[in-house]
N, C-alpha and C positions, 0 to 999 in steps of 0.2 A: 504494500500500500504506500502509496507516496503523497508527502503533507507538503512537499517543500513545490515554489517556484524557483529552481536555481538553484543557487549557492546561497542567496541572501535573504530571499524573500520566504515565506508561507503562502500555501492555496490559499483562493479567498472562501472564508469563512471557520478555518485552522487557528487557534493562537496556541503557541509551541514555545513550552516552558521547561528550559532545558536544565540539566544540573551545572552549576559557575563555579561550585569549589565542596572541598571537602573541609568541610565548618570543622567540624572533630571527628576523633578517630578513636574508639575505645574495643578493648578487649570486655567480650561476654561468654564465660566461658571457653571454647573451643571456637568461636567465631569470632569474624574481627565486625564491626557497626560501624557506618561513615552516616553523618547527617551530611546529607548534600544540598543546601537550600537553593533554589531557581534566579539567585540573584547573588554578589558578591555582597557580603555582611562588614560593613562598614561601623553601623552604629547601631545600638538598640534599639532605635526606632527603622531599621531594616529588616528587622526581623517580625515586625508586624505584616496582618495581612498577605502574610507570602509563603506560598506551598513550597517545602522541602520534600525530596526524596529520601529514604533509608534505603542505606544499601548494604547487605550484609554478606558476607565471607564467608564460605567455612568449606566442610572437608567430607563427601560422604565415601571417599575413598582414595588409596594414596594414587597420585598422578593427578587425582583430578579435582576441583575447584566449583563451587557453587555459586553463583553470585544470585543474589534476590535483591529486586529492586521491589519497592512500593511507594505508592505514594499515601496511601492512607492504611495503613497497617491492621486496624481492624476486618478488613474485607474479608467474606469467608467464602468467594465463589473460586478461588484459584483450583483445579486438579490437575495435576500431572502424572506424569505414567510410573507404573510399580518400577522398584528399584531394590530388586531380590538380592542384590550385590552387597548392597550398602554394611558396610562397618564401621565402625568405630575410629578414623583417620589418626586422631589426634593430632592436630598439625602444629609444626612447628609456627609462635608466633611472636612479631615484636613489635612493639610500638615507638615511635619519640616525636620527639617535636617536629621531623621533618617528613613522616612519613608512617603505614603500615603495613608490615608485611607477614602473609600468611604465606605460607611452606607447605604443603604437601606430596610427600616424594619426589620428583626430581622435578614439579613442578611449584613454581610460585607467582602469587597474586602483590602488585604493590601500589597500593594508593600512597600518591603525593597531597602530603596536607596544601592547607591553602586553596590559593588558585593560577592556573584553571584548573578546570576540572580533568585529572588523568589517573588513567589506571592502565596498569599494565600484567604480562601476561608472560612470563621468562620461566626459559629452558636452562640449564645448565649455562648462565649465563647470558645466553642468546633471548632478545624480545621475541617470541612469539606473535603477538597480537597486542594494540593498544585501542583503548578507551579513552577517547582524547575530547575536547572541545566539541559542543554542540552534540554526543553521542549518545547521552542519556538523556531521555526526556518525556514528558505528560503531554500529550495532546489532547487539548479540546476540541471539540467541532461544532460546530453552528449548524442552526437549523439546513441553513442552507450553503453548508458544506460542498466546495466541487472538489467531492472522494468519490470516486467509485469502489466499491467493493466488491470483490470476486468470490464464490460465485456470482453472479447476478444470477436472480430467477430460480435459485435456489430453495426448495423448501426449510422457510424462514426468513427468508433474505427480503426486503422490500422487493415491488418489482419493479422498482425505477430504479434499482440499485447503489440508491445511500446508504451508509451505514448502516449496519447494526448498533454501532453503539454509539454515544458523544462522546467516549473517552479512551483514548488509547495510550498503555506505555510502549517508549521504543528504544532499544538500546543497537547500535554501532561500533563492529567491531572494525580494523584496519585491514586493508589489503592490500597487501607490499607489491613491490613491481616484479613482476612475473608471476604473483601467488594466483592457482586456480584452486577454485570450489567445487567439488563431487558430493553426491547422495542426495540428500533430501526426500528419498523415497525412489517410487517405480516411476521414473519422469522420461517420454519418451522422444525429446526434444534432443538438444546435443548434451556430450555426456557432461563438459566442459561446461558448468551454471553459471559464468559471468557473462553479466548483462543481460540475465533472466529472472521476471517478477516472478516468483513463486509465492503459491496459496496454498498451506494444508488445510485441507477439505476433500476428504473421501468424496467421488465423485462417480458416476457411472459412464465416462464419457470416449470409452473404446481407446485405443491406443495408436491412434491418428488426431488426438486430440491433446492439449494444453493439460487438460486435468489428468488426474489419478487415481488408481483403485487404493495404491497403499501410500499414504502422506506420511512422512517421518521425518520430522522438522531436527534432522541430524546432518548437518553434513563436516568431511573433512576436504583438508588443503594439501595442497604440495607443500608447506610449510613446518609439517611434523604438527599439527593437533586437531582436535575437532569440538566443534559443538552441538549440546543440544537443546533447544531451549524446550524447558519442560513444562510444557503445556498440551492437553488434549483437544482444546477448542482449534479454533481457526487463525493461525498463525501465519500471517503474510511475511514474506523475506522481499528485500529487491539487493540483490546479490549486484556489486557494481552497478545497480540500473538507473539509482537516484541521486546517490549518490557517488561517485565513479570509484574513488578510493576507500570505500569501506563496506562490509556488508551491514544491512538492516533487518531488524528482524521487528516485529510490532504484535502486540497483541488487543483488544477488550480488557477495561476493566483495571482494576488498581493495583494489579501483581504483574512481575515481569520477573522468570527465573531462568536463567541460562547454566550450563554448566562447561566448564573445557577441560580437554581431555588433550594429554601429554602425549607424545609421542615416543621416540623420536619419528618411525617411518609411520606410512598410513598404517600398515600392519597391526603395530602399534598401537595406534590410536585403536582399531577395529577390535584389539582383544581387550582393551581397557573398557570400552564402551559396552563391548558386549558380558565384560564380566560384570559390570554396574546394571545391564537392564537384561540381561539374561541370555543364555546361548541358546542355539538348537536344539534341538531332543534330536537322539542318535535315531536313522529312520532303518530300516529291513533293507537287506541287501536284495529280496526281489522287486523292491520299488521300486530301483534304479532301470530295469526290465520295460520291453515296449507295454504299453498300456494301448488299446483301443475302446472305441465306444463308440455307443448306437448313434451318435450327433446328437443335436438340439429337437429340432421339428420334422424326424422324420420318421415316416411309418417303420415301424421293427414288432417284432414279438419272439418266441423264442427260437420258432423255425427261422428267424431274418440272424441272430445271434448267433446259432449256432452254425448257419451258411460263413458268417464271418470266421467264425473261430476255426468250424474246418478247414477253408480255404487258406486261412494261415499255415494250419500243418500242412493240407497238401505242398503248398508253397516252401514247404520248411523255411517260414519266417520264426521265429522264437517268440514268440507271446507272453508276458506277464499276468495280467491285469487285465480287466475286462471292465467296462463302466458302462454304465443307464441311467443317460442323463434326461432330464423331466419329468417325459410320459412313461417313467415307470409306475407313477400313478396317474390318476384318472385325471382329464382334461376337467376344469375348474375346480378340482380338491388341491392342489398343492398347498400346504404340506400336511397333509394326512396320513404320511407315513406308514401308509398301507399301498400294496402291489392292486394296479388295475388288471382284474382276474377276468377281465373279456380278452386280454392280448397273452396276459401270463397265469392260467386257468391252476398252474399248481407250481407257485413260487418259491416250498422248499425245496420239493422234487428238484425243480432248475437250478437252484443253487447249489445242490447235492453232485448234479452232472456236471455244472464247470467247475466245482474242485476236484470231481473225479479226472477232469482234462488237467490238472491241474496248474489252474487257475485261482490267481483270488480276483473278489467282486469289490468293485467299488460302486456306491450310490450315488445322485447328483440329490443337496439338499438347501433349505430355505429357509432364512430365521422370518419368513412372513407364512400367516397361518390364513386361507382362503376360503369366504366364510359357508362354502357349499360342503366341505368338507368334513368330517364327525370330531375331527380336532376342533375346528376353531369351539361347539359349543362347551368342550370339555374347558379349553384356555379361559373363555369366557366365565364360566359361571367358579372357576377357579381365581382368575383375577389374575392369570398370568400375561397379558395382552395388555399395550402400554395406552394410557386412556389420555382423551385430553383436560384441557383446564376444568372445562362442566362434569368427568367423569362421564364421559361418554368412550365408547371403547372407541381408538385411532384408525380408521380404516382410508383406505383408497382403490381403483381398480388397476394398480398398473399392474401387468403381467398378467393375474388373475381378476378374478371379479370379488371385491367385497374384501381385500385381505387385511387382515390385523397383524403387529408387529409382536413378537414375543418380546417379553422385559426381563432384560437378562440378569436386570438389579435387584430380582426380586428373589431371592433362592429358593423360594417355592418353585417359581416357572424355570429353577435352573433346571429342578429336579425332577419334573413332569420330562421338561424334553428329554432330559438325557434318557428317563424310563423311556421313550419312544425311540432310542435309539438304540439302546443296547437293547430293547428286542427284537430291533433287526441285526445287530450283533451274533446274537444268541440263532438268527436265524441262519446265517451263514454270513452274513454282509461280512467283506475284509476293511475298507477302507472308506471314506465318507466326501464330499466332492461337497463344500459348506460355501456355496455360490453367494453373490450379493453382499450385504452388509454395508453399502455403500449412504444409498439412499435412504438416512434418517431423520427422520421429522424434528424440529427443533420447536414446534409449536405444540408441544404435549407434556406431561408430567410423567416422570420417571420416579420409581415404587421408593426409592432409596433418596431420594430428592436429587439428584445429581442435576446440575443447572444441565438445560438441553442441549446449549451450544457446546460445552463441552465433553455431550454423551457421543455427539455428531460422529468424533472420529473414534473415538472410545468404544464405542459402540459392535466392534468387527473385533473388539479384543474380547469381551465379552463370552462373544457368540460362537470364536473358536477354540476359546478353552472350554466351556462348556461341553463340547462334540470330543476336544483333544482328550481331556479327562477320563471321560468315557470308553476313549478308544485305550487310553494306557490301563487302566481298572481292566479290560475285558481281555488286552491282547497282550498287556505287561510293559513295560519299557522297552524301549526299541524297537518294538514292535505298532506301536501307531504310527498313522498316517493321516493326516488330510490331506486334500487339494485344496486350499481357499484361494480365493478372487483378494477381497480385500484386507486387510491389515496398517497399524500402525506401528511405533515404536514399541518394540517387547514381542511384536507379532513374530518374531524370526524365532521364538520359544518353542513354535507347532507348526513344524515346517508338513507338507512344503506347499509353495506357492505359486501360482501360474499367472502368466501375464497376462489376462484379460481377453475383451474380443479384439482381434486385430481383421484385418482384412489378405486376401489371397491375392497378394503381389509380393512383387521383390522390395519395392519402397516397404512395408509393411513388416516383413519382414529384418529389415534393417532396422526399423522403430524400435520391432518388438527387443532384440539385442541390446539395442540402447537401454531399454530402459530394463534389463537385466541385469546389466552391467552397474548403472545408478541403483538399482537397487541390491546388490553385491555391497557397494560402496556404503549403505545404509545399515548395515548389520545382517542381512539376511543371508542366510546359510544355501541354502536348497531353493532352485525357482525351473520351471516349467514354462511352456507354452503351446499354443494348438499348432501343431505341424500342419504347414501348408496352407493355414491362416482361418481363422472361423467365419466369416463371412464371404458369401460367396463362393464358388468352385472354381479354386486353382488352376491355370493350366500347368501342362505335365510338367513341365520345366520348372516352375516353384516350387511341384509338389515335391517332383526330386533333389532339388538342393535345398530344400526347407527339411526332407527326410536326414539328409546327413548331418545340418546343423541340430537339429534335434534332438537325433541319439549321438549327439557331441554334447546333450547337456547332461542336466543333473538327472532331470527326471525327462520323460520322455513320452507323449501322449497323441495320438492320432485323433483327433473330435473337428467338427466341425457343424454349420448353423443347419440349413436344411439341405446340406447333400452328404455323402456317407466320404469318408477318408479309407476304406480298401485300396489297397496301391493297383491291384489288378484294374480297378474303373478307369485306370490315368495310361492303360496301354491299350495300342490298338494292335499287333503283332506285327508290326513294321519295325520296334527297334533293333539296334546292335547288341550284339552278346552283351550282356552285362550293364547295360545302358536303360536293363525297362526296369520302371517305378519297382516291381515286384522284385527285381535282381538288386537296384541300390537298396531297395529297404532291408533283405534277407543279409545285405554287404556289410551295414551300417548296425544291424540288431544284432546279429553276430558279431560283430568288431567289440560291440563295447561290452557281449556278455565275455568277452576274451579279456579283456580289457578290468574286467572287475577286481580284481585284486587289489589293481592298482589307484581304482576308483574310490573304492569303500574304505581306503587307508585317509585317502586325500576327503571322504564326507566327513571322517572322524574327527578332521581336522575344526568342521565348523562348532563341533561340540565341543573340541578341546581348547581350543583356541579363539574361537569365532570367525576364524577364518573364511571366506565361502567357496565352495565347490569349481564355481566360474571368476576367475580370479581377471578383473580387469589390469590393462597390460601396467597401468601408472603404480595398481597396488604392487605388484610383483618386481619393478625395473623403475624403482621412484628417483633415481640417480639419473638416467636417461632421460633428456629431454627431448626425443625424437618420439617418446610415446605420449607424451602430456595427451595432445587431442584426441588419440585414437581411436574408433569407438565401432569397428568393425572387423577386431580381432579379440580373443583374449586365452588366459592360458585355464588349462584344468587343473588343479594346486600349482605344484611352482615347478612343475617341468614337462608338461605338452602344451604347446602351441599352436592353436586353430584358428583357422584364417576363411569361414565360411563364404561359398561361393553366392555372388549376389546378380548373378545374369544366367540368359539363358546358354549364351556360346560360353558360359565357362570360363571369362577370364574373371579373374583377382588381381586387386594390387596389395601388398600386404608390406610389414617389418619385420625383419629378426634383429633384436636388440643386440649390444654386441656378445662377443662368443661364439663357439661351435655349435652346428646345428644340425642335427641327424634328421632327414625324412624318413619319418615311418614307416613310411610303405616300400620306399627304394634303396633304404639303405645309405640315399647320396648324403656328403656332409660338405658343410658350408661355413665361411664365416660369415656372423651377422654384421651389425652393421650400418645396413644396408638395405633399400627395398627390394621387393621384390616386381616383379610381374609375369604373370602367367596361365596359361590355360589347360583345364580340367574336365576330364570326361567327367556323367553325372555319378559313377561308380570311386570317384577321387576328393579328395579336399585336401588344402595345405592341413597337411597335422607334423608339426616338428617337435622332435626329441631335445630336451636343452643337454649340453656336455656337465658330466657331474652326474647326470641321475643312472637310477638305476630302477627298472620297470616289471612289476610284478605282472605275467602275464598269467592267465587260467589254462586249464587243458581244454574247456568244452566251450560251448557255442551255442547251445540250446537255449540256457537258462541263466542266471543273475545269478543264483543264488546254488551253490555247490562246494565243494571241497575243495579248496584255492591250492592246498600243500600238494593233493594229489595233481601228479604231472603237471606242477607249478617249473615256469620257465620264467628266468630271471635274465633280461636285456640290458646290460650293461654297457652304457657309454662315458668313458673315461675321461674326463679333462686332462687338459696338458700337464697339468701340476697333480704331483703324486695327490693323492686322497686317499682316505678310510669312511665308510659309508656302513650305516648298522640300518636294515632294511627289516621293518617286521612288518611281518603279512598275517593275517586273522582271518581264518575261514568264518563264514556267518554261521554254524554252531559253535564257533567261538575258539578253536583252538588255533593257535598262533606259535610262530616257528621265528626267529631273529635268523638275517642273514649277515654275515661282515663280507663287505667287497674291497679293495684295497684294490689300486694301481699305483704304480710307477716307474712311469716311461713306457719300453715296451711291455712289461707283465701284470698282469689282470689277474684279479683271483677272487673267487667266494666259497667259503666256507658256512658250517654253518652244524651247529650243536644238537641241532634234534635231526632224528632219521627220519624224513619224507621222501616222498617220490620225488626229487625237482635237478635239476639241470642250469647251465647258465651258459649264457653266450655273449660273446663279446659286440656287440654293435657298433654302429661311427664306421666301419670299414667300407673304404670303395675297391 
């Protein structure tokens, strides 16, 4: 949101009451307190009449730094997001006449008494980030304020799109010359955020669009730290856009709380942040596995299901997962959480037969109850269903007719739904597809009183822990799964997550990337996408290089809106060996159940680390500033590099940072560097090997999930400098084997203390 004309001026109808000095500076307990009054304090009679800010210090964990602004201290509408992290910091602190400084682990906070007004923000010496003149500040607004506020047309939003509220705080941090901004959530815009107004507000606006499903008012810098400002409402940034040298961040209301986070690398910053608001839950190794599904609107039942799933084995494709997205219930009951038994006449039986194929099932579901349905009267006359001002239950017809929203604050209606879910649990269901969540009413009362604008984004956190809970209670740890659409900050806790509707093209598909990558950069472990794009029917040439990017990610799922995603529909029997949809899918689903050893080492990483799966190239090679912009390549943990094809003839332009670089598939090695350019049949993609690793491959090719030790093959590419490398590999029942590899110069070796079937090969050789 932007208040200013300029450099100098205010919008008309704004007056911007900025902090002018740190009046005092006192030690309260473990915190440090600055009164900052909106004027410099000359005489006693300055301090009449004149709003001060409080701004307080402290520590909820070492690295990282709290700052809370307020301007009227009693407000009690502030919520921000759980913080399962949080310890006891104890920070180092000191005060004196010229200053205060709060410590916490290698980071520190220092406000300068007096004035102006500065605070700053130091690493081991080095400023990180400063708080300077004009940064902090109260904005008022007049009736007739010229703000617009994003959304416009928002449910709750005016529709001429004035404010929500007359009062906003805003605080301004510095942005050094060269320094770029990543994350802020799933944003499919470029990856690089300066000189992008961003709005967190869960949104339902496709991924060709400005808005987003998941908002995470997080982001970091090439600078070594990051921030989050801890708010669930609706939190506008203008990143470089308003002001050119600093970012902005604003919120509603009389609290403003940010936090920063130490680095050194983004890495760094991403396992600090993620040990403060929580990591991934570890997910099943057959997750990783193709997924298909019925699509959105199109006729199936179980004879059209099991056509699909035969036709995969005919095809010896390798199949995981199987979904039934909608109309697995009856057309205007969603979510009545019952099978429509005119298409699926005997529901356990089916589910009985595709674990016999073995398969697991996943559902598509709905935190809105539709009031034709036997649910909604059960919600109803429960009072689980979120009401408005008059106590009338909240309804509308979008998607269905008549549907009511569950209240997820109300832990009665936590415990209804989850009963409706784990008796599909109980029925065979594996996995749960917890769609929506986006679109929340802000004009209604919530059971817990939770102010509405700030259930808005909160609201998707709610709904899939709810469904996660359930799935770990039923199936154990490590063993749940979702798919959810939208999410906030902590949402990376119940993975995994998919990028929304996108459309069937190559533009679309480069979107979708982006904003995989952004939201990598956001703390999320595990993320997804519809292969070959959910809107519209693909032609063959997207479906096939949208197929290899695909099973190049974490998760891997074939859906789409009303046409079916079978690879066989995208051939007409004119291709070249190896070249038709059904040949690169069986190329790419096979590759990466070979590939799983190495996979499920580098998911573990997001729970242990918070590391995520799809590593953008700036997280991995932050020294390199050939990859700052990049936003059409990235690596799988930190030693394959994919360089996905985004045309139909196959070519790529792509980077290898510098160093050795092994192709996968050829064996050729390269120095990096340096770009690349080149073309690809639809059976190929850049995937390079970095020099230094060493790659756990499988014996088999059917499945995700098998015995990784048996006729485990370990691919070794040696860097030029001797190394020692300790490789442990864990099959998904869980038994785990340590490899040591060592070169130096010409000689390669692995060893390795438990007796398995496994083998090693030297790679890197032409």
């Amino acid at each position: 949101m932007k208040f200013t004309d300029g450099f100098w001026q205010t919008r008309p109808g704004v007056t911007a009451l900025y902090a002018q000095e740190a009046y005092d500076i006192e030690r309260t307990g473990d915190s440090v307190r600055v009164t900052a009054p909106t004027r410099v304090i000359t005489s006693r009679g300055d301090t009449l009449n004149r709003p001060a800010l409080t701004v307080t210090l402290s520590s909820p964990l070492a690295g990282v730094i709290k700052v809370r602004v307020e301007n009227h201290v009693g407000s009690g509408h502030h919520r921000g997001f759980d913080m399962p992290g949080a310890r006891a910091a104890h920070p180092d602190i000191r005060i004196d006449d010229d200053e205060g400084v709060l410590t916490s682990g290698s980071l520190t906070a220092r406000v300068t008494a007096g004035s102006p007004w500065n605070l700053t923000f130091e690493s081991n010496g080095n400023v990180l980030a400063r708080s300077g003149g004009k940064s902090i500040g109260r904005m008022d607004l007049h009736q007739d304020a010229a703000i617009a506020v994003e959304p416009v047309g928002e449910v709750g939003a005016s529709a001429d799109g004035r404010p929500t509220a007359s009062r906003y705080l805003l605080s301004q941090l510095s942005l050094g010359v060269g320094e770029l901004v990543y994350g802020l959530g799933e944003r499919f815009g470029p990856l690089v955020k300066n000189g992008q107004s961003l709005d967190m507000w869960n949104s339902d606006g496709g991924t060709s669009s400005e808005q987003s499903y998941k908002n995470v008012p997080f982001y970091l810098t090439n600078r070594g730290y990051g921030v989050l400002v801890n708010h669930s409402e609706h939190v506008s940034f203008e990143v470089g856009s308003e002001t050119v040298e600093r970012v902005q961040f604003s919120v509603p209301g009389e609290v403003l709380e940010y936090l920063v986070f130490d680095g050194p690398t983004p890495a760094d910053v991403l396992e600090r942040y993620t040990a403060l608001t929580g990591r991934p839950a570890v997910v099943p190794a057959w997750s990783y596995g193709l997924w298909l599904s019925t699509s959105f609107t199109t006729d199936y039942d179980e004879k059209t299901v099991s056509s699909f799933i035969n036709g995969m084995v005919e095809r010896d494709i390798p199949l995981s997962v199987f979904h039934f997205d909608c109309f697995w219930m009856r057309e205007f009951n969603w979510t009545d959480f019952e099978w429509d038994t005119r298409v699926f006449p005997d529901p356990d039986g089916m589910l009985e037969r595709l674990h016999g194929k073995d398969l697991r099932v996943s559902v598509w579901m709905n935190p809105y109850i539709a009031q034709r349905g036997s649910a909604f009267d059960e919600a109803a006359a429960g009072g689980f269903l979120v009401k408005k001002p008059n106590g009338d239950i909240w309804q509308w017809d979008m998607w269905q007719s008549g549907m009511g929203l569950v209240d997820f604050t109300n832990p009665a209606a936590v415990a209804w739904y989850q009963g409706k879910i784990r008796t599909l649990l109980e029925q065979g269901v594996d996995a749960i597809k917890t769609d929506f969540g986006e679109r929340i009413p802000t004009d209604v009362v919530w059971h817990d009183g939770t102010d509405p604008a700030a259930m808005h984004n909160l609201y998707t956190q709610l709904y899939n822990k709810a469904v996660f809970d359930v799935l770990e209670e039923h199936r154990g740890q490590g063993e749940a799964v979702l798919f959810a659409r939208s999410a906030t900050a902590g949402g990376q806790q119940m993975p995994v997550h998919w990028g929304g509707d996108n459309s069937s093209s190559f533009e679309s598909m480069s979107e979708t990337l982006r904003g995989g990558l952004s939201l990598a950069m956001s703390g999320f472990g595990y993320w997804s996408h519809d292969i070959g794009g959910f809107e519209g029917m693909p032609e063959t040439s997207v479906f096939k290089r949208w197929v290899a990017f695909g099973l190049l990610s974490s998760h891997s799922r074939l859906h789409g809106s009303t046409s079916y995603r079978v690879p066989w529909l995208f051939d007409d029997g004119t291709e070249e060996p190896g070249q038709s949809a059904v040949d690169v899918t069986r190329t790419f689903a096979q590759l990466k159940n070979t590939l799983m050893p190495y996979l499920l080492q580098v998911g573990s990483e997001a729970n242990e680390k918070g590391l995520p799966f799809m590593r953008p190239m700036q997280l991995v090679f932050p020294d390199d500033p050939a990859v700052a912009y990049l936003d059409r390549q990235y690596m799988i943990g930190s030693q394959l590099l994919v360089a996905p094809v985004f045309s139909a003839a196959g070519h790529v332009q792509y980077y290898l940072p510098t160093g050795r670089w092994t192709n996968f598939f050829t064996n050729e090695t390269v120095d990096g560097g340096s770009w690349r350019t080149e073309t690809h049949g639809f059976d190929s993609i850049p995937l390079w090997v970095r020099e230094g690793s060493v790659i756990a491959l499988g014996a088999r090719t059917d499945r995700p999930d098998y015995d990784y030790l048996d006729g485990l093959t370990l691919a070794v590419y040696p860097s030029r400098e001797p190394e020692h490398r300790d490789i442990v590999v864990t099959s998904p029942e869980g038994a785990s084997a340590t490899f040591h590899a060592r070169w130096d110069g010409a000689d390669v070796s692995v060893e390795s203390d438990v007796e398995t079937s496994w083998t090693w090969r030297e790679a890197g050789k032409n």
